[in-house]
C-alpha positions as CSV (number, residue, x, y, z in Angstrom):
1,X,19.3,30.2,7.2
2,X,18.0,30.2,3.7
3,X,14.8,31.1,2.9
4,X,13.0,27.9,1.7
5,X,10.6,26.7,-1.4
6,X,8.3,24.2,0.6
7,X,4.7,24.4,0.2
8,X,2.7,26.8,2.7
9,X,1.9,25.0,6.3
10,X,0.3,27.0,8.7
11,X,2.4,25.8,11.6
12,X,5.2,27.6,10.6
13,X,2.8,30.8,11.6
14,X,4.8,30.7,14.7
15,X,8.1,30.2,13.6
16,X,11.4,31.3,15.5
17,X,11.2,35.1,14.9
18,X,14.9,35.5,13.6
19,X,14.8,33.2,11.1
20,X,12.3,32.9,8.0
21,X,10.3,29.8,7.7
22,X,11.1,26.8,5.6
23,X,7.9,27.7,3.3
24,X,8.6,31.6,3.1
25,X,8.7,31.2,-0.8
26,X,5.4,29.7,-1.3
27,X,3.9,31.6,1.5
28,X,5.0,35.2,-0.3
29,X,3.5,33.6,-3.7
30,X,0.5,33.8,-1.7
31,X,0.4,37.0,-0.2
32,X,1.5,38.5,-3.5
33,X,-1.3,36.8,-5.1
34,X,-4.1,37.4,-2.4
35,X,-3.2,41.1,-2.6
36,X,-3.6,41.5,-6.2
37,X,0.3,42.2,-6.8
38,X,-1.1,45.7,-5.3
39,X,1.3,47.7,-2.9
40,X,-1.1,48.4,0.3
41,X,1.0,51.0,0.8
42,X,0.6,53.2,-2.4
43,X,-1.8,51.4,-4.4
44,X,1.0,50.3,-7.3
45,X,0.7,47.1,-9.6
46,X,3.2,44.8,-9.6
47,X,3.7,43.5,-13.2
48,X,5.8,40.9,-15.2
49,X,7.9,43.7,-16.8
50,X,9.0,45.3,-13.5
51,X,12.2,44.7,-13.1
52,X,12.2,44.9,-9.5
53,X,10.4,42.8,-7.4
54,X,8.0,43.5,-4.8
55,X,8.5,42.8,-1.0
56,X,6.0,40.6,1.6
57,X,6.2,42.5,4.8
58,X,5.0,42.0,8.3
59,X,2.9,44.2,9.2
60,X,4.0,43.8,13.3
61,X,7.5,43.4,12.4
62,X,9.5,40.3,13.6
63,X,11.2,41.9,16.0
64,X,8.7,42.8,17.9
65,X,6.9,39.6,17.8
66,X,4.9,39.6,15.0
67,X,4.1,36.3,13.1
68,X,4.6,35.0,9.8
69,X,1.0,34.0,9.2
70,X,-0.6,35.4,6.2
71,X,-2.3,37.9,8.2
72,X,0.3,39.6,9.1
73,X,1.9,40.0,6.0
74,X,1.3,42.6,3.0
75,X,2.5,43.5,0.0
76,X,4.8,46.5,-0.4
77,X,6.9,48.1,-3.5
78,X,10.2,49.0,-2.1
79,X,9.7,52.4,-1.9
80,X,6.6,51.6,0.8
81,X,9.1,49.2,2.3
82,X,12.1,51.7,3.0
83,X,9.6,54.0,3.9
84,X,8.2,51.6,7.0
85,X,11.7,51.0,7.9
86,X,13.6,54.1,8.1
87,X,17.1,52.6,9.7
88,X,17.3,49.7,7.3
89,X,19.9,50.6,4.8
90,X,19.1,47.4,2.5
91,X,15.7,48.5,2.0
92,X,16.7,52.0,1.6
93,X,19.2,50.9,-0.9
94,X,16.7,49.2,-2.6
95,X,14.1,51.8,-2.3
96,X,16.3,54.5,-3.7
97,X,17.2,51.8,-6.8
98,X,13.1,51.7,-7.4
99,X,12.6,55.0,-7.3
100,X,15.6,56.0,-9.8
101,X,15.4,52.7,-11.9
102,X,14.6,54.5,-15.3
103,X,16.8,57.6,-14.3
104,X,20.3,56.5,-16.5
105,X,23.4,57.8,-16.3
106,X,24.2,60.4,-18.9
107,X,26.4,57.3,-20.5
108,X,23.8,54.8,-20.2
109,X,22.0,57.0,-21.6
110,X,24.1,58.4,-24.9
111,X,24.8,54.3,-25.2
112,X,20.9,53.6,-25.2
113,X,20.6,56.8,-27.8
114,X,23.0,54.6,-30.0
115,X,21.6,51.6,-29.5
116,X,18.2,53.0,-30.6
117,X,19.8,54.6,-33.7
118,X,21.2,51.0,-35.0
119,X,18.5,49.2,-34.3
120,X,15.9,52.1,-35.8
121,X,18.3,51.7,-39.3
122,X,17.6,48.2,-39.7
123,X,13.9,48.5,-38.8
124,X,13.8,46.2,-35.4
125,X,13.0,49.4,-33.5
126,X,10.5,48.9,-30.5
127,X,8.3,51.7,-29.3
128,X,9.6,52.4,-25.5
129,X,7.8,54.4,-23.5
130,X,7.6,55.6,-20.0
131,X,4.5,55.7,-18.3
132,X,2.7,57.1,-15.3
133,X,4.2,54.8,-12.8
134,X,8.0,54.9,-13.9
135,X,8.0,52.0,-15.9
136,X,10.0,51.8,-19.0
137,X,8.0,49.8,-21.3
138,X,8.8,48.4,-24.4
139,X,5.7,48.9,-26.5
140,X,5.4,45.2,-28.8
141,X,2.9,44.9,-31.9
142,X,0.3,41.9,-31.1
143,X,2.8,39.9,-34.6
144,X,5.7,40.6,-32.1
145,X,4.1,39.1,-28.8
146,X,2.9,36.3,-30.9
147,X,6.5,35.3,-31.5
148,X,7.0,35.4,-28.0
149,X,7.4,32.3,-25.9
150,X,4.3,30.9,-24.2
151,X,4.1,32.6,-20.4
152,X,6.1,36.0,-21.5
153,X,5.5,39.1,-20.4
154,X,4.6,41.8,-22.9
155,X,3.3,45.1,-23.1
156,X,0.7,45.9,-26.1
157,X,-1.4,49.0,-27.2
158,X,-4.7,47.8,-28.2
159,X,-8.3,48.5,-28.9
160,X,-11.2,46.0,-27.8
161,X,-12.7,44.7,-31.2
162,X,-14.8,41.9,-30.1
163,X,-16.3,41.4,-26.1
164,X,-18.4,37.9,-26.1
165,X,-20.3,36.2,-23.5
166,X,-19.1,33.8,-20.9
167,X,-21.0,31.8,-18.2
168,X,-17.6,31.3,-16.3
169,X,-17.2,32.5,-13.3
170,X,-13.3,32.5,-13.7
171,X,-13.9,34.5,-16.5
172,X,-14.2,38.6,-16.3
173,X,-14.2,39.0,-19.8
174,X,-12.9,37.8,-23.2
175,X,-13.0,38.9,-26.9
176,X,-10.6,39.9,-29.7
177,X,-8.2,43.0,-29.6
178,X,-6.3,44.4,-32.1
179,X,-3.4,46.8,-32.7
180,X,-3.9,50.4,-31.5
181,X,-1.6,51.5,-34.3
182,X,-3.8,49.7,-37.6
183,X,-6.6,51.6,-38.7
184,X,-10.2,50.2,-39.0
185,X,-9.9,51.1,-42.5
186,X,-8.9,48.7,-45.3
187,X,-6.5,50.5,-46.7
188,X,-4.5,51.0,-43.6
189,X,-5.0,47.4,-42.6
190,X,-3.7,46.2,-45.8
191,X,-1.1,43.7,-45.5
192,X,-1.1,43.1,-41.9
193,X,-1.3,39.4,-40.8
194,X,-5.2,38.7,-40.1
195,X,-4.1,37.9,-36.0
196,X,-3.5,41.3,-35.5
197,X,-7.3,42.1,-36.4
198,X,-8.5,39.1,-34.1
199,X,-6.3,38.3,-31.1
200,X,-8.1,36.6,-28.2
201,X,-7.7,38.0,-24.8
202,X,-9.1,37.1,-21.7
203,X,-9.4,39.1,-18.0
204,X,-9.3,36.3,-15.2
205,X,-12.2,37.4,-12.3
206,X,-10.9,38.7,-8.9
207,X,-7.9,40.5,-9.8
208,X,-9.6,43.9,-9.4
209,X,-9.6,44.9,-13.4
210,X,-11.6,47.6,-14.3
211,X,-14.4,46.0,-17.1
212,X,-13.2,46.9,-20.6
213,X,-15.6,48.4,-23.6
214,X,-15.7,47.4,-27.2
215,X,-13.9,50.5,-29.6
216,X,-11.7,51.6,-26.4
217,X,-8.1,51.6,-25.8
218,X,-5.9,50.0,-23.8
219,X,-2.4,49.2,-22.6
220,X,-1.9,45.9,-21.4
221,X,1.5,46.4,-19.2
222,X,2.7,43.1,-18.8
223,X,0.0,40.6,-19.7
224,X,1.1,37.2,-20.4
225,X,1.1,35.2,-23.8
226,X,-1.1,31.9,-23.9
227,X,-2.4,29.5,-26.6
228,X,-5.8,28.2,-26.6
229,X,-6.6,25.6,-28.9
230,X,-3.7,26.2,-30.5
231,X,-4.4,30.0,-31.4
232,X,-1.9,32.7,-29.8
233,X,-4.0,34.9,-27.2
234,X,-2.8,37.1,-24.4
235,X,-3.9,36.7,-20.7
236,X,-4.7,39.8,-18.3
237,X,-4.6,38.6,-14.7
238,X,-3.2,39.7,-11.3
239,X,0.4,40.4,-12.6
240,X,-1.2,42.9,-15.6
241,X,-1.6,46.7,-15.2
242,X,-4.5,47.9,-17.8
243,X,-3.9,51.6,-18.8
244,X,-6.7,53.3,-20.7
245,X,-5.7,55.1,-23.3
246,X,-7.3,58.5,-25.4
């Protein structure tokens, strides 16, 4: 049986055990989004540039009865996953595919090295990185995002120019950000397009962000681009990882 898209009804909390319920989509859109895109197993973020998805899991497993209500289900990275469920080879499969993800082949690997080279000659060359977590990111200036179609995901190396006040309760924070790469300095700002000296940003409450300081430094891994009013500003909610950086 397919797993279907409608919306969440609690009484398919008891649903037949072998099969998934007809709401399974919008049911894991909720779980996802209840735990923060956090893996209760290992504590990783789920962002918009992963390029693998995360799992809902039930915590009793089906097969030995447990439910599909939201309580018994949790978010997992597949790596957790595999790990609950030793004999599954899927998830194994799909564990070991996480864990090597950014691990190429040596021809993968010589092609990306000339890729890089062509693209470094006629100046479209990204910064790609890869952090902490395994991620390969690809590192876009704030003009580059802004270019971007509305509800991307991007990654950006900033520093917190501007916090302001709020009296939302939706709101964490908000302000202006800037490229981490342009200098405070004239000089070095000279001929940069003004947005990238005063990009709004805002941090939606309840996602579990750390609270950001004006001057720091951060990397938004996979924050989301958004107009307000008409303006270009980037959004950091559940599905963004913030990095602090030195």
């Amino acid at each position: 049986m397919s797993r279907g898209s409608e919306e969440y009804n609690s009484r398919y909390d008891s649903y037949t055990s072998e099969e998934y319920p007809p709401d399974w989509q919008d049911r894991r859109k909720k779980v996802l989004k209840r735990d923060g895109y956090v893996c209760q197993g290992c504590s990783l973020r789920s962002t918009r540039v992963d390029d693998i998805r995360f799992d809902v899991d039930h915590i009793v497993p089906k097969s030995d009865g447990g439910s599909h209500s939201l309580k018994n289900l949790q978010t997992l990275c597949p790596t957790c996953h595999a790990g609950k469920h030793p004999r599954n080879q899927e998830l194994k499969s799909r564990g070991q595919r996480f864990n090597n993800r950014n691990r190429a082949s040596l021809l993968i690997r010589f092609v990306r090295l000339l890729l890089s080279s062509f693209v470094s000659s006629i100046g479209l060359n990204d910064e790609v990185v890869l952090d902490e977590d395994g991620r390969r990111l690809r590192v876009r200036s704030l003009r580059e995002a802004a270019a971007l179609n509305e509800g991307s995901g991007v990654t950006v190396t900033v520093i917190i120019s501007e916090l302001w006040n709020n009296n939302s309760d939706a709101v964490q924070q908000l302000g202006r950000i800037r490229d981490a790469s342009i200098g405070s300095d004239a000089q070095s700002r000279a001929g940069q397009e003004a947005a990238n000296d005063g990009v709004r940003f805002v941090v939606w409450s309840g996602d579990g962000h750390q609270r950001l300081f004006k001057s720091g430094t951060y990397r938004f891994v996979g924050a989301k681009t958004n107009r307000y009013n008409g303006s270009f500003q980037l959004v950091v909610d559940g599905q963004t990882d913030i990095q602090p950086r030195e």
